[in-house]
C-alpha positions in Angstrom: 8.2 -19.4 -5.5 8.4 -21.2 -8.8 5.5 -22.0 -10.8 2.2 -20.6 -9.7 1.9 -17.8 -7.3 0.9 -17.5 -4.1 -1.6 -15.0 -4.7 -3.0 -17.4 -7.6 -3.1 -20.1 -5.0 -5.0 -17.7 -2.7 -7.6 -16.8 -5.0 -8.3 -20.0 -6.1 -8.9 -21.4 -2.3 -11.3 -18.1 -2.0 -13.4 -19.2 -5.2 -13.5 -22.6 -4.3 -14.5 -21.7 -1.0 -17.3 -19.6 -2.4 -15.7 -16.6 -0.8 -15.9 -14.0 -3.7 -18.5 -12.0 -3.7 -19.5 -12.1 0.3 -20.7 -8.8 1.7 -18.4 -7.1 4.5 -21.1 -8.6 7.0 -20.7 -11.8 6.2 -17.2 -12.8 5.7 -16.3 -16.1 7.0 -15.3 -15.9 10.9 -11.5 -15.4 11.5 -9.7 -18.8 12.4 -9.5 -19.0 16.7 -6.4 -19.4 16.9 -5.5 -16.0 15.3 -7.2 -14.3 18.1 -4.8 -15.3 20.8 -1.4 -13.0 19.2 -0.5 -10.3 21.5 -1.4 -7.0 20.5 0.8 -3.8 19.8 -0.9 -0.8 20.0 0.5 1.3 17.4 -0.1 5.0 15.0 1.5 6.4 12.1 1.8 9.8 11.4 3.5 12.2 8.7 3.3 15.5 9.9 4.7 17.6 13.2 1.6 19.2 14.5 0.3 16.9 17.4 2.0 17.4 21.0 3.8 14.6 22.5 0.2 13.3 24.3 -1.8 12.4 21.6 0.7 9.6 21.5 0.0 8.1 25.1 -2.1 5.0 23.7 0.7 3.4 21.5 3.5 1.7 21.9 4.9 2.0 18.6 4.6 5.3 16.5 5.4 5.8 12.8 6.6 8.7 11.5 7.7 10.7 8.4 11.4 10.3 9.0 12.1 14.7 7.7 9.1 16.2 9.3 8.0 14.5 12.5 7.3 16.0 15.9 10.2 15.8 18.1 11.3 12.6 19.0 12.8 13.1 22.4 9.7 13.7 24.3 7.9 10.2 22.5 11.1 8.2 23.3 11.1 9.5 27.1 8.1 8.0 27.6 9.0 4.7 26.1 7.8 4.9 22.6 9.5 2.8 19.4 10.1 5.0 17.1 10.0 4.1 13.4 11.1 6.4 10.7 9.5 6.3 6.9 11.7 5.7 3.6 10.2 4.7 0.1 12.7 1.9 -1.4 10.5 1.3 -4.4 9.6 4.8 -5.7 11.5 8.4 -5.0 10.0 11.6 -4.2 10.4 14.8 -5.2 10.9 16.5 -1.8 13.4 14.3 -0.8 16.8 15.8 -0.7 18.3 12.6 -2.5 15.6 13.0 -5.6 18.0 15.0 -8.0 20.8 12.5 -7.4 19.0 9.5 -8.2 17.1 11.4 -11.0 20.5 12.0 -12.5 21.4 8.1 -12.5 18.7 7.9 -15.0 16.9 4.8 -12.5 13.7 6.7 -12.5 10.9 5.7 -14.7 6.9 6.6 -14.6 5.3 9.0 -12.1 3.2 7.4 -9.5 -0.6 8.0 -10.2 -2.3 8.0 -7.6 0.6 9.9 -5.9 1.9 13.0 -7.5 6.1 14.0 -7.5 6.5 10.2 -6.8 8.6 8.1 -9.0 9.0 4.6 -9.5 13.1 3.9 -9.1 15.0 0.6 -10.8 15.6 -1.0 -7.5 18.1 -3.2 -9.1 20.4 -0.6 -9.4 23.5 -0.8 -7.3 23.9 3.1 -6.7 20.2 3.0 -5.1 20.8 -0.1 -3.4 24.3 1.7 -1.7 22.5 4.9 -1.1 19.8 3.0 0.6 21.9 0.7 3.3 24.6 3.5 3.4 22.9 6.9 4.0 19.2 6.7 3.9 19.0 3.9 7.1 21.6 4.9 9.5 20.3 8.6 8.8 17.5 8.1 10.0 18.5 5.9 12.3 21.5 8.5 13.7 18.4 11.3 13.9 17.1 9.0 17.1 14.0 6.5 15.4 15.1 2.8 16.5 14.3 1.3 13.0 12.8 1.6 9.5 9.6 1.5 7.8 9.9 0.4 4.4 7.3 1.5 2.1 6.5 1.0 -1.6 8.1 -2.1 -2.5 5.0 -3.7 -3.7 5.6 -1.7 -6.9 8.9 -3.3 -8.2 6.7 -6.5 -8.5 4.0 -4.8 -9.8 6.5 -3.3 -13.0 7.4 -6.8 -13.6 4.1 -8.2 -13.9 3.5 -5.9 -16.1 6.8 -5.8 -18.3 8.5 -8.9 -17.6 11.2 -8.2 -20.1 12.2 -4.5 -19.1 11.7 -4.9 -15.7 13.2 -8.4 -15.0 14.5 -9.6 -11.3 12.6 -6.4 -10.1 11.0 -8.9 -7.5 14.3 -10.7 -6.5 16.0 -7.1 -6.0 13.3 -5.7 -3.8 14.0 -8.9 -1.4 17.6 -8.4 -1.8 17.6 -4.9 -0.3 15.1 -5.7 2.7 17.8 -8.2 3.6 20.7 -6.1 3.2 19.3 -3.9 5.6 18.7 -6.1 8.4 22.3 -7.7 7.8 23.9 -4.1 8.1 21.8 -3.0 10.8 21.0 -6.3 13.0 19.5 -4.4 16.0 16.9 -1.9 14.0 13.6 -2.5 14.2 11.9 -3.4 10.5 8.7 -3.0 9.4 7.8 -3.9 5.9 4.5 -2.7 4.2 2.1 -4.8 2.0 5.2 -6.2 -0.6 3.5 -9.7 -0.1 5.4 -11.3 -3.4 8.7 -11.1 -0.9 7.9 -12.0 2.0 8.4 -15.8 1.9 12.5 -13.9 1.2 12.1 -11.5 3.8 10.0 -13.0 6.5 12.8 -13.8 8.8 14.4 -10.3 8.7 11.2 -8.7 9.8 10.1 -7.4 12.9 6.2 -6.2 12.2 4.6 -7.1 8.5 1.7 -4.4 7.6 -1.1 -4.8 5.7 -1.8 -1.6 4.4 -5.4 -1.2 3.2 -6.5 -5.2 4.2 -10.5 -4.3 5.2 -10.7 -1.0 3.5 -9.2 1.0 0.5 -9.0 4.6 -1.0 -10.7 4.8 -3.9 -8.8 7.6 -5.4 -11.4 8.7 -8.4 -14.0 8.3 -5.7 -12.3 10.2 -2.8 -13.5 8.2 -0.1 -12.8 4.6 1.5 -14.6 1.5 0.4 -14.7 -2.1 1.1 -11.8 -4.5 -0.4 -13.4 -6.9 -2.6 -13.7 -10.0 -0.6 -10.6 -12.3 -3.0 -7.8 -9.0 -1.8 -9.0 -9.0 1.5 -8.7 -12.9 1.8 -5.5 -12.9 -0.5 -4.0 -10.2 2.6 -4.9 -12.2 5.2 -3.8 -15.6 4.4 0.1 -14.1 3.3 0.2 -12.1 6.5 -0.4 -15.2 8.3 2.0 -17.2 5.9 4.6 -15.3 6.7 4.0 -15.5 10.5 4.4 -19.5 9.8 8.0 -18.9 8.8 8.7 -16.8 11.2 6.4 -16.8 14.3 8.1 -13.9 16.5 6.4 -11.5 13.3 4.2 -9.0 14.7 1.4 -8.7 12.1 0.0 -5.1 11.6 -3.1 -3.5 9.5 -3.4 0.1 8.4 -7.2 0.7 6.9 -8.3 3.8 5.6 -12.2 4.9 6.8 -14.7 7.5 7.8 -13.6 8.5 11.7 -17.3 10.2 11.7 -18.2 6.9 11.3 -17.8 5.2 14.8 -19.7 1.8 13.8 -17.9 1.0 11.2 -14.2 1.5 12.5 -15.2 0.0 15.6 -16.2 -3.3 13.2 -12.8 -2.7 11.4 -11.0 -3.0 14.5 -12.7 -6.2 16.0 -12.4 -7.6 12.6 -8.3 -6.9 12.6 -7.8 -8.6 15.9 -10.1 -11.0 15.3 -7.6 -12.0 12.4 -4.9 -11.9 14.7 -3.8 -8.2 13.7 -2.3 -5.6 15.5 -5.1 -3.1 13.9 -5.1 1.1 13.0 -7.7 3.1 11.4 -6.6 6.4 10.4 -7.4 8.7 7.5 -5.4 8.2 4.1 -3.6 11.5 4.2 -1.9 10.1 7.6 -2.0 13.5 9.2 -3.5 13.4 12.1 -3.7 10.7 15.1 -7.0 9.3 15.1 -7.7 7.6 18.1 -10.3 3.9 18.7 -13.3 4.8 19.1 -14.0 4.1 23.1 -16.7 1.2 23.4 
């Protein structure tokens, strides 16, 4: 989008609106109409500890696509399977990290998330490795599609060095695309990377907002309350993306207390009141925390 940005856009309806600033409590009331979109109950999960039954409640399980519990048992009892791969950062416990360390594409350490490092997603060896070995392995290991993770960053590196890291954006949509045209049947889900989703919209199956409500605060070590302009900003290009293509399942992942009941119960009403397929879960994802009952 040329010019000025959607999230620019976004914030300035939110300050107008006198948004900024609003407790959790009283944030302005979903619109109706987002409460009538049908409802996928869903986890994610990266470990291999919890049996096949602590994944009875959902419908669509995500999973670490190396160390997951076996997948037989979840897809015998009807579950989509989705299997994890970071496209905007490499880690150092995947078996492909030497390789792509040896192109020379990887640049600064993640910090908030040790042994993970940003890649150049423009590059063409990463952009082969990706659509020809990453996806159909996981695919060939029996998950029926793909969650991509950390493409929010190659945006973010442009942002911040426009020069260096120029068409970092335009890449990142590039390669969500060349997966669904190489793999038209897979099921897609894309998380946060809201500066390419007007691109990417119509090769999507399920957009996530990944900390929408809630955050981590990493120096704190505990969840908090989005600021009331990000929270706003997630909602309206979740449902902007929905506009271009309205068969999008639209998914939230927040991070809080399970000891508090109260409050995740409010996350949740919250989430489908915006028309979300909502999940609360803890931010080491390692463990299936279940709604709490009403």
């Amino acid at each position: 989008m040329a010019g000025v940005t959607i999230r620019t856009l976004t914030l300035l309806a939110a300050v107008v609106a006198g948004l900024v600033g609003r407790t959790a409590e009283a944030r302005a009331e979903p619109r109706a109409e987002a409460r009538a979109e049908t409802e996928v109950r869903w986890t994610v999960y990266y470990a291999d500890k919890e049996p096949p039954q602590a994944f009875e409640p959902y419908k669509l399980v995500v999973l670490d696509s190396d160390r997951h519990p076996p997948l037989r048992p979840l897809r015998d009892r009807g579950k989509t399977l989705l299997g994890y791969i970071s496209l905007g950062e490499v880690e150092n416990h995947r078996p492909w990290f030497e390789k792509v360390k040896s192109w020379g594409i990887l640049s600064e350490e993640n910090p908030n998330w040790p042994g993970s490092f940003y890649v150049d997603v423009r590059d063409k060896r990463w952009v082969k490795l990706v659509v020809e070995e990453l996806v159909p392995a996981i695919l060939h290991r029996g998950f029926d599609g793909v969650f991509l993770d950390t493409l929010d960053n190659p945006p973010h590196l442009e942002r911040t060095d426009p020069q260096r890291w120029k068409g970092m954006t335009e890449a990142s949509a590039r390669l969500v695309n060349a997966i669904r045209r190489n793999y038209p049947s897979a099921r897609i889900m894309l998380n946060r990377a809201y500066e390419i989703l007007p691109q990417t919209a119509g090769s999507l199956d399920y957009a996530l907002g990944e900390s929408v409500y809630t955050t981590w605060d990493f120096q704190a070590g505990k969840a908090k309350l989005q600021p009331e302009e990000d929270y706003r900003f997630q909602v309206e290009a979740l449902h902007g993306a929905k506009r271009l293509n309205p068969k999008l399942a639209l998914m939230s992942l927040d991070y809080w207390d399970p000891a508090d009941v109260e409050g995740v119960r409010r996350i949740y009403a919250t989430q489908r009141a915006n028309g979300f397929s909502p999940h609360v879960s803890v931010v080491e994802l390692d463990r299936v925390v279940p709604e709490p009952k009403p």
